[in-house]
N, C-alpha and C positions, 0 to 999 in steps of 0.2 A: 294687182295694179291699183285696184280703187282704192287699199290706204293708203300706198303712195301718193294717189291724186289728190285725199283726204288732207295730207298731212301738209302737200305741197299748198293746197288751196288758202289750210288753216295756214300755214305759216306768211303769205301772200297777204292775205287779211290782215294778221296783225301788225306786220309790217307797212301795208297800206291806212290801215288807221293811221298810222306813227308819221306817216310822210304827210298828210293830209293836216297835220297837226306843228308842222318845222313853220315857227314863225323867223318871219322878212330877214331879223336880226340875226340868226343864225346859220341861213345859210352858204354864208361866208366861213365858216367855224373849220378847226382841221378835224378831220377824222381818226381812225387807230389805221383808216389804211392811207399809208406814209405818200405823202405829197395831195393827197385828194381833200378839199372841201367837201361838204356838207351836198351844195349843189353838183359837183363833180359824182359824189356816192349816188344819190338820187337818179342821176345821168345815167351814168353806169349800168345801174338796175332797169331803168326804160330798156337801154339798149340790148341789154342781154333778154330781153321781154321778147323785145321786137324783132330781134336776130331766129325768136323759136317761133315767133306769129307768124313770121314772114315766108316760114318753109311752107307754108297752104294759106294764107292770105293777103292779101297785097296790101304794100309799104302802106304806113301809117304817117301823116305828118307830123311831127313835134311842134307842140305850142312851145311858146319864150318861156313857160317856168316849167322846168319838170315836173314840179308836185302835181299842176293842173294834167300830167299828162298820164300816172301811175296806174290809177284806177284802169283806165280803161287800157291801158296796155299789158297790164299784168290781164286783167279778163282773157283778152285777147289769145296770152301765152300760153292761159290754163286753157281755154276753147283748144285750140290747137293741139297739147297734150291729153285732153281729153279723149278726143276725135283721133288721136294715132295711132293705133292699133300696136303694133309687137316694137316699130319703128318709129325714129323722127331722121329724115335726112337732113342732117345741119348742112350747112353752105362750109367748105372747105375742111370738113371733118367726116362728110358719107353720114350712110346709114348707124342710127346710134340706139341703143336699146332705147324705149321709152320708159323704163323703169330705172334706168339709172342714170336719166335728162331729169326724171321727176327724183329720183333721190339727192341729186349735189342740187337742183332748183330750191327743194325745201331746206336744206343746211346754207345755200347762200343767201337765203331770203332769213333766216334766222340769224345768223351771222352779221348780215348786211341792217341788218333790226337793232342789233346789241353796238354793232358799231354808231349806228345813229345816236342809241340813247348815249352812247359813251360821250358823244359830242355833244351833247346838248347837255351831259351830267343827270339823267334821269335814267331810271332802271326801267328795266323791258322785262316785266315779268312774264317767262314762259310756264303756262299749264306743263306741270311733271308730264302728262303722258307724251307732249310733243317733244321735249327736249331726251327724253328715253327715250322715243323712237328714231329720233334725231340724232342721237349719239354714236349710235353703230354704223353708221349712213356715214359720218365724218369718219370714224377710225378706217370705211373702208375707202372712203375716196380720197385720203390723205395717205394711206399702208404705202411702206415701202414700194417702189416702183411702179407707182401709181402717175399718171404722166400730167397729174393735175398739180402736184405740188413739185417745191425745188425748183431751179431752174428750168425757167422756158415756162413755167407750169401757170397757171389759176391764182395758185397759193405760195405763202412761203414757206419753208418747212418746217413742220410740224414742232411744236412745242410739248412739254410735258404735260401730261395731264394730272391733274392732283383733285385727290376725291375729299378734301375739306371745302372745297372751290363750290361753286352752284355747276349742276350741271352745262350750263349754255353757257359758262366761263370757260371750261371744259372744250367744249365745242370750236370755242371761236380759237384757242387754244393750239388744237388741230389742224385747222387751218392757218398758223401762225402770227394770232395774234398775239400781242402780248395782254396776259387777263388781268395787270395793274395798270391798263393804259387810262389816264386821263389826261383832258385837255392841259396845255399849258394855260398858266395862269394870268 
């Protein structure tokens, strides 16, 4: 479990620098996930923070800008996974491995990083050993009748993967993004 917490941490960081950094003018902007802004993405990521803080510490309030709320919510989520032992019991999902809250937390936090830059038009360069480690982590949380993707699911269904692509194009891929997606102009 500690490189899982490793990986999920590292990828939490980089994505928290990157949110710390969305100037005024942006986030308004659309993202690659279909009908969500900028400040919508950022939201999202708070909330699914706060939905894993919340199973052992109590409610957190959100300030007015999301960015001002990341840092410390994401801490929060890693404290929380850290501290869980074999378990995390989510709210309306039971008891759930802590190894595989920390594997899709670290691909949605990489994911949810590439989608930013895509919107903002800057690249999110991931260290090779995160996005290798990160790789297998999506193919299994995206594999056939996996209850995260497809209908009803997390994600939408998975896309091809293509090994001329950078790996975390790959990635986002998997969870079905499309890896030509830029902003309209």
């Amino acid at each position: 479990m500690t490189d899982l917490l490793s990986l999920d941490a590292t990828a939490v960081a980089l994505t928290g620098h990157d949110v710390a950094l969305i100037p005024d003018a942006a986030m308004e902007a659309p993202t690659p996930c279909e009908g969500w802004t900028v400040t919508d993405l950022v939201r999202h990521m708070n909330e699914r923070h706060e939905a894993i803080a919340r199973t052992a510490l109590p409610p957190l309030e959100p300030a007015g800008d999301p960015r001002d709320d990341f840092a410390l919510v994401a801490a929060r989520c890693l404290a929380v996974l850290e501290r869980a032992g074999e378990t995390v019991t989510m709210p309306r999902l039971g008891p759930l491995s802590t190894e595989w809250v920390l594997g899709i937390h670290a691909v949605d936090m990489l994911v949810h990083r590439w989608d930013l830059a895509r919107a903002l038009r800057t690249t999110a360069a991931v260290p090779s050993w995160i996005a290798e480690a990160a790789l297998p982590l999506a193919r299994a949380n995206t594999a056939p009748g996996s209850p995260l993707n497809g209908p009803g699911g997390a994600y939408r269904p998975p896309l091809a993967e293509d090994p001329s692509r950078p790996t975390i194009d790959n990635i986002a891929a998997l969870l079905g993004r499309d890896p030509l997606w830029s902003p309209p102009v």
